[in-house]
VOFIVEX-175592 format. One record per residue (C-alpha): x, y, z; residue number from 1; residue in three letters. Coordinates in steps of 0.1 Angstrom, whole numbers, plus 2048, in hexadecimal, padded with zeros to 3 digits. Layout:
N
   u   v   w   i  aa
   X   Y   Z NUM Ala
...
END
This chain:
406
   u   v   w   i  aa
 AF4 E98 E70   1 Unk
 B11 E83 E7D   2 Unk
 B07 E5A E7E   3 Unk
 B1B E3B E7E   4 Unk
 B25 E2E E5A   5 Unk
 B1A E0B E5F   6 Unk
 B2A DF0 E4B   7 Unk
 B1F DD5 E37   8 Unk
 B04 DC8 E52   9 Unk
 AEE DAA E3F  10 Unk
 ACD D95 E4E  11 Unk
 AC3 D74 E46  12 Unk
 AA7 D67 E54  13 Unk
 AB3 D43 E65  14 Unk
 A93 D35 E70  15 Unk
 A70 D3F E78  16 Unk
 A64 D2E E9E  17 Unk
 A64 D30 EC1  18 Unk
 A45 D32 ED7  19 Unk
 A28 D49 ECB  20 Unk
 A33 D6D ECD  21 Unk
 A31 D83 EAB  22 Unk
 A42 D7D E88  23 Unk
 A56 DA0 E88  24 Unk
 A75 DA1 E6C  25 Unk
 A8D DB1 E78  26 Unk
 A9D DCC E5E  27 Unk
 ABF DCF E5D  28 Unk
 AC8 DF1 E50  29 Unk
 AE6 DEC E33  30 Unk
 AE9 E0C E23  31 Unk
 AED E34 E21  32 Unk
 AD1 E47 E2B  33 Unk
 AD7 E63 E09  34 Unk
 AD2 E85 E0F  35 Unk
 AD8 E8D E32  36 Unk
 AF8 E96 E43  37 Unk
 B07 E7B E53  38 Unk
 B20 E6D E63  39 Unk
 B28 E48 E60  40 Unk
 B3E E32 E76  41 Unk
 B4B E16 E5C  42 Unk
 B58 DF0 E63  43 Unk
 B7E DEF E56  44 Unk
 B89 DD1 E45  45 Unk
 BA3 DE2 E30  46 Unk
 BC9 DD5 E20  47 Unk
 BD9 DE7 DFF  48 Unk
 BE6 E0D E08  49 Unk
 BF0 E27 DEB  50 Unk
 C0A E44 DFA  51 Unk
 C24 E56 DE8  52 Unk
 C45 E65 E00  53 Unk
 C6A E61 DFF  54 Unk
 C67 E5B E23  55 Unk
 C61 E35 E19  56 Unk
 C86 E2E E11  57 Unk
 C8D E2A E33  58 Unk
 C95 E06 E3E  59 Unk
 C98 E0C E63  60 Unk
 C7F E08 E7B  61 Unk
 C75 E1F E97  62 Unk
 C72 E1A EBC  63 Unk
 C4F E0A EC4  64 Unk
 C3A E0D EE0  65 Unk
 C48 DF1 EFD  66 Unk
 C22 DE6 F07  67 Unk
 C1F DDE EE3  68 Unk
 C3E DC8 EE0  69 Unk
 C40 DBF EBE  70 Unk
 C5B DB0 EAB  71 Unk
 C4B DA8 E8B  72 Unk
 C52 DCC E7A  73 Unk
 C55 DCD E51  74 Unk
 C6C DE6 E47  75 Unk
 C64 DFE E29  76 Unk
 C77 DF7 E0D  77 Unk
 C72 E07 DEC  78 Unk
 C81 DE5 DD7  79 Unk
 C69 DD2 DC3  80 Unk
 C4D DEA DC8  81 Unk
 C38 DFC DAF  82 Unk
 C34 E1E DC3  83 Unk
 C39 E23 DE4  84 Unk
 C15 E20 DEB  85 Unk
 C1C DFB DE4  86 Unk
 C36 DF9 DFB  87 Unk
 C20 E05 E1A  88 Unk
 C08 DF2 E11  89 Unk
 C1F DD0 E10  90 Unk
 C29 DDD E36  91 Unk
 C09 DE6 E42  92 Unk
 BEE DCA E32  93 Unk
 BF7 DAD E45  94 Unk
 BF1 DC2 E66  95 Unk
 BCA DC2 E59  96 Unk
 BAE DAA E60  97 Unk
 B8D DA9 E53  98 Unk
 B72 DA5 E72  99 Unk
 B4F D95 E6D 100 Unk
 B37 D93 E85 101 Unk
 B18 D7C E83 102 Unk
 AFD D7D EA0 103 Unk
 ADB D6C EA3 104 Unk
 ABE D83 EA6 105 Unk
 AA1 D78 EBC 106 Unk
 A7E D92 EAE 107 Unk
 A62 D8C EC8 108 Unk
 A43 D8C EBA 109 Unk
 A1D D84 EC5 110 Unk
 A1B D66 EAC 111 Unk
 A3D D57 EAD 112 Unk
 A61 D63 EB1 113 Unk
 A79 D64 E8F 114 Unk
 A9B D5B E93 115 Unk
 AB4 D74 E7C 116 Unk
 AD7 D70 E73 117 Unk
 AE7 D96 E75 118 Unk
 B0C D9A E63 119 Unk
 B25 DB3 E6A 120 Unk
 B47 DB9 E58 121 Unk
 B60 DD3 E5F 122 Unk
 B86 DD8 E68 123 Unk
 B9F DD2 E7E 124 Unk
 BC1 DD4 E81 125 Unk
 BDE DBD E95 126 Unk
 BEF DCE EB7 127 Unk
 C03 DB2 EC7 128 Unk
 C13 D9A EB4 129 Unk
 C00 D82 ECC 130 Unk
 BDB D88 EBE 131 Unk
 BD1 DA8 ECA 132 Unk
 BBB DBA EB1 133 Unk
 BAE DDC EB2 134 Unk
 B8D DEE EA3 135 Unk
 B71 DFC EAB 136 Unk
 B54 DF7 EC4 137 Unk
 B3A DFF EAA 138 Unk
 B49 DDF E94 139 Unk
 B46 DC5 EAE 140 Unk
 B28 DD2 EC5 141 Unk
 B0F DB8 EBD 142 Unk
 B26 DA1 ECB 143 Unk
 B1E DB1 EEA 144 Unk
 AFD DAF EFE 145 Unk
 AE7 DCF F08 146 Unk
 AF5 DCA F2C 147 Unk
 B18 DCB F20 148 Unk
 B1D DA7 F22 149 Unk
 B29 D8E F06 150 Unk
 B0E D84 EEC 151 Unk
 B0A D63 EEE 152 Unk
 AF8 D60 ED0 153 Unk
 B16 D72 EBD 154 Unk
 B33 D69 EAE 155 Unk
 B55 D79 EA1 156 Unk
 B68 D6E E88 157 Unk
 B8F D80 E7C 158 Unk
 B99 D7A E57 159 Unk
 BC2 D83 E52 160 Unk
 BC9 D8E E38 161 Unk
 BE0 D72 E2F 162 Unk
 BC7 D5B E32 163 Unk
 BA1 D6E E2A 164 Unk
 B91 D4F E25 165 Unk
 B93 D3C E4C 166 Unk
 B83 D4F E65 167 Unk
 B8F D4F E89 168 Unk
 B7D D54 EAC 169 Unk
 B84 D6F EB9 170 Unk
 B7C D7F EDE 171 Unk
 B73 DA2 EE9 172 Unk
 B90 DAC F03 173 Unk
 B80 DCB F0C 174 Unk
 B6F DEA EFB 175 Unk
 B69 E12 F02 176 Unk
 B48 E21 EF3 177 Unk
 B50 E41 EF8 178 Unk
 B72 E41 EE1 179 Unk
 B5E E23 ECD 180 Unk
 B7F E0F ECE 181 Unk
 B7F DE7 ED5 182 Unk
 B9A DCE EDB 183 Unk
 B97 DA8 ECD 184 Unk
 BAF D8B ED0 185 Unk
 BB7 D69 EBD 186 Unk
 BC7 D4A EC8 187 Unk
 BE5 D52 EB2 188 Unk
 C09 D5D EB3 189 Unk
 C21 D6B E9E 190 Unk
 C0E D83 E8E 191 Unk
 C17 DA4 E7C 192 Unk
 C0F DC2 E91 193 Unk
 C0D DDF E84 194 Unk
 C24 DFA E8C 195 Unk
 C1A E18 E9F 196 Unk
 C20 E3A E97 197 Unk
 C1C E62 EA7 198 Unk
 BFA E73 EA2 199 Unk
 C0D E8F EB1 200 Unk
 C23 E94 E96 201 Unk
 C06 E92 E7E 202 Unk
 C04 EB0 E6A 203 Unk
 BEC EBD E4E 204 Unk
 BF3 EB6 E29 205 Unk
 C02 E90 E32 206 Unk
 C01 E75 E1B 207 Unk
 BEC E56 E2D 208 Unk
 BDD E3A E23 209 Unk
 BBE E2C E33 210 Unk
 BBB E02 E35 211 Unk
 B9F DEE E3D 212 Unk
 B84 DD9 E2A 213 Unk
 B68 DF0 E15 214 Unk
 B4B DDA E0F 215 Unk
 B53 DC0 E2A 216 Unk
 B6C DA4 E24 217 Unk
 B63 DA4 DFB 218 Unk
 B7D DBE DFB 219 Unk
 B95 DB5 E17 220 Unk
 BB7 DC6 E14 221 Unk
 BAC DE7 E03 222 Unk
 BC2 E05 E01 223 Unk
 BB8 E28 DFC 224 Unk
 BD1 E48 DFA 225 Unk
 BCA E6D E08 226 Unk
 BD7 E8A E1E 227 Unk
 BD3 E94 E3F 228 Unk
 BB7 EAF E3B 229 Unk
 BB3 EB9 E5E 230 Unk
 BBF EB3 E81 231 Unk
 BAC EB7 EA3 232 Unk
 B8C EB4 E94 233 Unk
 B6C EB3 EAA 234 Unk
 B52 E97 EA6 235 Unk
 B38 E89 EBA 236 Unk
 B23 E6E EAE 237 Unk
 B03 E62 EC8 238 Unk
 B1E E6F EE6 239 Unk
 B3B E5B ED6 240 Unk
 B5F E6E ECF 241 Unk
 B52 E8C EE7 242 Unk
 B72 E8C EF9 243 Unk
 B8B E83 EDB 244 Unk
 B90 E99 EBF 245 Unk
 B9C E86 E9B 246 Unk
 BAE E86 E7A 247 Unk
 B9B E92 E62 248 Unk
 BA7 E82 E3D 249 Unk
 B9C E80 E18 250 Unk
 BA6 E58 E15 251 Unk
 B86 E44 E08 252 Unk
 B77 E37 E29 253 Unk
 B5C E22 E1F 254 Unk
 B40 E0A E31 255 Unk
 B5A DEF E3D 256 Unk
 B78 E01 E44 257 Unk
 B6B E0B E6A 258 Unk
 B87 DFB E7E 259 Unk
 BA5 DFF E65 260 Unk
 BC2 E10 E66 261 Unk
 BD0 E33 E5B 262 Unk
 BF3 E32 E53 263 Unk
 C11 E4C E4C 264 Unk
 C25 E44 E2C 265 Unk
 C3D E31 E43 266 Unk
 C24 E16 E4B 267 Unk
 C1D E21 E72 268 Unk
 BFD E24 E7B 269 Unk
 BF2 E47 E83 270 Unk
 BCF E43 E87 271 Unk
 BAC E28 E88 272 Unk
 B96 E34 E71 273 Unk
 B6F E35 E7E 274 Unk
 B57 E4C E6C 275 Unk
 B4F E5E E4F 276 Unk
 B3D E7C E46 277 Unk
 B21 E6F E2D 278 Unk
 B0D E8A E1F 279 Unk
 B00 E9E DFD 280 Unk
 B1D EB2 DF2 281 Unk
 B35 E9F E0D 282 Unk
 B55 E8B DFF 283 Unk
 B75 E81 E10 284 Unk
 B6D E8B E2F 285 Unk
 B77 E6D E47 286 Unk
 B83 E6D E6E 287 Unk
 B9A E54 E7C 288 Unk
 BA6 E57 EA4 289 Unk
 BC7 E61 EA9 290 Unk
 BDE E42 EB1 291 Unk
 BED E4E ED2 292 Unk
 BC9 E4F EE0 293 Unk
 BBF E2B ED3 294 Unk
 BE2 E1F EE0 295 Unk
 BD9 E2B F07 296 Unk
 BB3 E21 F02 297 Unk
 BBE DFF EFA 298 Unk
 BDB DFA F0E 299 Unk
 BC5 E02 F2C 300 Unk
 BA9 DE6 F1E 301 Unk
 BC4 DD3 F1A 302 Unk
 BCF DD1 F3B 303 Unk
 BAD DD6 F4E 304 Unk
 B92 DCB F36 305 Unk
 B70 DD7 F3E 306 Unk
 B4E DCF F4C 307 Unk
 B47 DB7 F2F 308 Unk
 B53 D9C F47 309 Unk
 B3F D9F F61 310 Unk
 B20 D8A F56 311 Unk
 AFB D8A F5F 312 Unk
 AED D7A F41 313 Unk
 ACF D8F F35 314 Unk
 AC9 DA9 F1C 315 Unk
 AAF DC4 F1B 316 Unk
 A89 DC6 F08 317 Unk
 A96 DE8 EF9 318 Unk
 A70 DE9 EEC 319 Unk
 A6A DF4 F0E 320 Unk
 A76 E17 F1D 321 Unk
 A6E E23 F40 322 Unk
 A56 E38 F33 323 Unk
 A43 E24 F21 324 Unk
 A3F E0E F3A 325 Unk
 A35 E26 F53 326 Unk
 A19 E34 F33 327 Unk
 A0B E15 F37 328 Unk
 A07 E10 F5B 329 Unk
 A26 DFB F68 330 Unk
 A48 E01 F78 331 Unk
 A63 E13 F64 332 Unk
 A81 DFD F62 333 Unk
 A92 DE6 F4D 334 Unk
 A7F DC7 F3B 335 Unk
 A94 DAB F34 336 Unk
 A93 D9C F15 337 Unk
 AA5 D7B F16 338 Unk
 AB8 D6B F32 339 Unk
 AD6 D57 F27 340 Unk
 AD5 D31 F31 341 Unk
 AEA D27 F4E 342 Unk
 AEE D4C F57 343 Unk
 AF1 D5F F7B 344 Unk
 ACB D70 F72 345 Unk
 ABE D4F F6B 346 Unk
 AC9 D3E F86 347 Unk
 ABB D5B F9C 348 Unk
 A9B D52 F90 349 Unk
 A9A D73 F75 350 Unk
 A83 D6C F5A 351 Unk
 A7B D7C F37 352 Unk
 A61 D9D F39 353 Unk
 A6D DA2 F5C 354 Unk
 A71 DCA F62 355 Unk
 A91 DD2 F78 356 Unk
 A8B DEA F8D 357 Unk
 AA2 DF0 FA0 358 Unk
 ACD DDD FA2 359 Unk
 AE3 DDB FBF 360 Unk
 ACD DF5 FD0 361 Unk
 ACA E0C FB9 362 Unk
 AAE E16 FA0 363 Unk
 AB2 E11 F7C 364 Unk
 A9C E1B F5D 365 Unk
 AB4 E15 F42 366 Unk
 ACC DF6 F3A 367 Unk
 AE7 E15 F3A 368 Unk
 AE0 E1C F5E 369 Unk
 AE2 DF2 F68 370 Unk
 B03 DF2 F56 371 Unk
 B11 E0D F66 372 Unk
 B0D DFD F87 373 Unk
 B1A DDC F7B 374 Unk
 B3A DEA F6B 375 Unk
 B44 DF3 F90 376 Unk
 B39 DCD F9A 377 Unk
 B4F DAD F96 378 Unk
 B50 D8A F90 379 Unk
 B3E D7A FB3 380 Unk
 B2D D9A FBC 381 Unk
 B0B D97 FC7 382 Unk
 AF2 DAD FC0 383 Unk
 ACC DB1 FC7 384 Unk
 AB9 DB7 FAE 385 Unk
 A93 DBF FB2 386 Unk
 A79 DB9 F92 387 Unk
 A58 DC0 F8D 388 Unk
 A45 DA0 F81 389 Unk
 A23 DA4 F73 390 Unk
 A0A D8C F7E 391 Unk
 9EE D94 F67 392 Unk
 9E1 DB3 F52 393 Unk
 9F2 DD4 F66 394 Unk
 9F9 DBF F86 395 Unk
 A18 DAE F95 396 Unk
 A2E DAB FAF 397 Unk
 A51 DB8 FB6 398 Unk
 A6C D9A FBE 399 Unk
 A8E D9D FCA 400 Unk
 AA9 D85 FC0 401 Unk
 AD0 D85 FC9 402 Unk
 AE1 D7B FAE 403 Unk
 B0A D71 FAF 404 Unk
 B19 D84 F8D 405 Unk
 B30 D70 F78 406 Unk
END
């Protein structure tokens, strides 16, 4: 069985009150689940990279890609370097950033809510000299509301690796679940992208190192040394990577590394590594997408962004499904679970436990269904959206509001 290889996720329980609803702790899953097949998507905070190739004499650079425009390029040499390993690594670590993500977890409950503190860490790994930052949509999802919107109850913070110990906002620019890529920016210049290479002229038996963060930032700037093992390789994880095929290598991937970066023996990026085959009887089998697909991915969010800007402001009850809700004698739909302060829904007049029937027209059961709606919506679109509000035990009455998207 194929699964995301979750990194170094932590809970901490931050206080215990808000209005009477139950005491629920929420458990934050942390490690491997032994035994079964699976396969893992990983956070990447990774630096140090072990390679060996006479390839890494060369001081020249190569052309880059013009979108990327990047002038801060370190050239190879094999002076004052213990292997050439070390000199890839000296090239390629100060292209890679640690990523945490902290969010505030709100656990409804019938005596009281509890307030949890949920940690991510992974990888990522600098594009444009001008704060751009790659890595994967699994690493920075909490940071992003069940209705595609910015959490704002999250927060994510970039550690370079010049500097691990200050942590700087960051923003999501845009994201693509189905190739489970992301792009995040600083407010900073002059920073050391990496250089990108050809996954088209990847070929089987290649020395590459894979660097990223294994164990969160702890171990910010690790290296780890393999082959190539396999090209074109077919994985789908819960509908992710269906349409891209990846590069299979024997490089230690580990919880962490999700968002780093797979790198030829001349320091270019050839790859972001993602998931991991975690099973019985399973080692070094690790999957990174192919560079020249995460380079017209992100170009493209880039330039266009995505429906993460568009704002209503609530996120969804996911203890509810349509069919539940129907089981028990109500509307299927969408409940709400929170509305954000300030936000379009709430000053519609949407309120919590609201079921949304139907948006702009059209009728919704999932929060999959409202957000593909609202992807093809803008900022100062209006849009009716009808709720069922319940009244008393099995009875309420269906409301209408117009609300103006942000």
């Amino acid at each position: 069985m194929y699964e995301y290889y979750n990194n170094d996720y932590r809970s901490r329980k931050k206080s215990i009150t808000l209005s009477v609803k139950s005491m629920i702790a929420v458990c934050i899953l942390c490690g491997f689940i032994g035994g079964g097949m699976s396969l893992v998507g990983f956070n990447v905070f990774n630096k140090d990279v072990d390679s060996g190739n006479a390839f890494l004499g060369a001081t020249e650079t190569h052309d880059k890609s013009q979108s990327q425009n990047t002038k801060n390029i370190t050239n190879i040499s094999v002076e004052s370097v213990t292997s050439y390993a070390n000199a890839v690594a000296k090239k390629v670590l100060p292209s890679i950033v640690g990523i945490n993500v902290t969010t505030k977890v709100v656990n409804k409950g019938w005596f009281g809510d509890t307030v949890t503190e949920k940690v991510g860490e992974g990888s990522g790994i600098i594009y444009k000299e001008d704060g751009y930052i790659i890595t994967n949509y699994h690493v920075v999802q909490d940071s992003i509301t069940t209705a595609g919107e910015m959490n704002p109850d999250s927060q994510i913070k970039v550690h370079l690796y010049e500097d691990p110990e200050t942590g700087i906002d960051a923003r999501v620019i845009g994201y693509d679940i189905a190739s489970d890529l992301a792009v995040i920016k600083i407010e900073k210049d002059n920073l050391t992208a990496i250089e990108i290479g050809d996954s088209d002229k990847v070929e089987v038996g290649d020395i590459v190192l894979a660097l990223g963060n294994p164990g969160g930032l702890k171990f910010l700037g690790s290296v780890s040394q393999g082959i190539i093992s396999g090209l074109n390789r077919s994985v789908e994880v819960d509908g992710v990577y269906k349409d891209l095929t990846l590069i299979q290598t024997d490089a230690a991937i580990n919880p962490g590394n999700s968002g780093g970066a797979l790198v030829n023996v001349e320091g270019r990026l050839i790859g972001v590594n993602s998931v991991k085959l975690a099973a019985t009887g399973y080692e070094g089998m690790g999957f990174a997408i192919p560079v020249n697909d995460v380079v017209r991915i992100i170009e493209s969010l880039i330039e266009n962004g995505n429906a993460v800007y568009t704002y209503l402001g609530i996120t969804e009850d996911t203890r509810y499904t349509a069919e539940l809700l129907e089981t028990n004698g109500y509307p299927g739909g969408v409940v709400v679970g929170s509305v954000a302060n300030g936000s379009p829904a709430e000053k519609a007049g949407i309120k919590t436990y609201d079921i949304i029937v139907e948006f702009n027209g059209i009728k919704v059961r999932t929060m999959q269904e409202l957000q593909n709606i609202k992807s093809s919506l803008r900022k100062g679109d209006v849009v009716n959206i009808k709720v069922f509000r319940q009244t008393s035990l099995f009875r309420g009455d269906y409301i209408t509001f117009d609300v103006t998207l942000a």
